[in-house]
N, C-alpha and C positions, 0 to 999 in steps of 0.2 A: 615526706611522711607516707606517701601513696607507696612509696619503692621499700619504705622496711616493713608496714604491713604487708605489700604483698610477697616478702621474704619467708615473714611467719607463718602463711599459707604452706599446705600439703604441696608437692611434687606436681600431682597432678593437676591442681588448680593451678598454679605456677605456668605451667606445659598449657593448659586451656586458655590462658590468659594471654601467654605470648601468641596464639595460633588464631585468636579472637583478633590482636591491635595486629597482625599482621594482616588478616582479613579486613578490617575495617580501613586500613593504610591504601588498601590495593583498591577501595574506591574511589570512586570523581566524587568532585568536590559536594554537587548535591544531590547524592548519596548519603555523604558522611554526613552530612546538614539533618539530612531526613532520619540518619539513623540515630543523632546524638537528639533530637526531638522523642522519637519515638521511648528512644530509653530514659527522658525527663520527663513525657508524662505519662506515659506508662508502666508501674512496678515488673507488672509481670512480661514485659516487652523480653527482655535480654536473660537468659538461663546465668549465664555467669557473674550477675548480680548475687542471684542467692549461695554460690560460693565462696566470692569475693566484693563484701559491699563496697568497696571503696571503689569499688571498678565502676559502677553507675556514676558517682559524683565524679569525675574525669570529664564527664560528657555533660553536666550541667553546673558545674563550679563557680562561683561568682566571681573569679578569678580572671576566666575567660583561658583555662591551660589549656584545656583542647584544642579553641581559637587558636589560639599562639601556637599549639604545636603543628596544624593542618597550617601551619603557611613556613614550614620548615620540614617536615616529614617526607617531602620527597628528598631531601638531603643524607634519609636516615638509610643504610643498606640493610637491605630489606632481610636478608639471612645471618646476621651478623646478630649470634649469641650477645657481644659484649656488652651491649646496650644494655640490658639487663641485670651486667654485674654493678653495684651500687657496694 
């Protein structure tokens, strides 16, 4: 559901979003710890929240999809468009 909202998103959110989880990927582990905190208790933490809300709940989900995907995401290549087509 995260991947067709963020399809009906503008271009440029689209392009900020990928350039965001590519930044966020390219940190250690408690970094990403620190930053998926920071963007659950903080609203105003993350600028690409107010583009794309669904982009905040990624990082506080009760699912734990982040969790699961930081223990796979060095699997993902890291400039590789396709990941994004859904």
């Amino acid at each position: 559901r995260y991947m067709i909202d963020y399809k009906n998103k503008p271009p440029h959110v689209q392009q900020g979003a990928r350039d965001r989880i590519y930044w966020f990927f390219s940190l250690d582990y408690p970094a990403r710890r620190q930053y998926s905190e920071n963007v659950a208790t903080n609203i105003h933490y993350e600028q690409m929240a107010f583009h794309w809300p669904n982009w905040a709940k990624l990082f506080f989900n009760n699912k734990g999809v982040v969790a699961h995907a930081t223990d796979v995401c060095h699997e993902y290549p890291p400039t590789d468009p396709t990941v994004w087509n859904w």
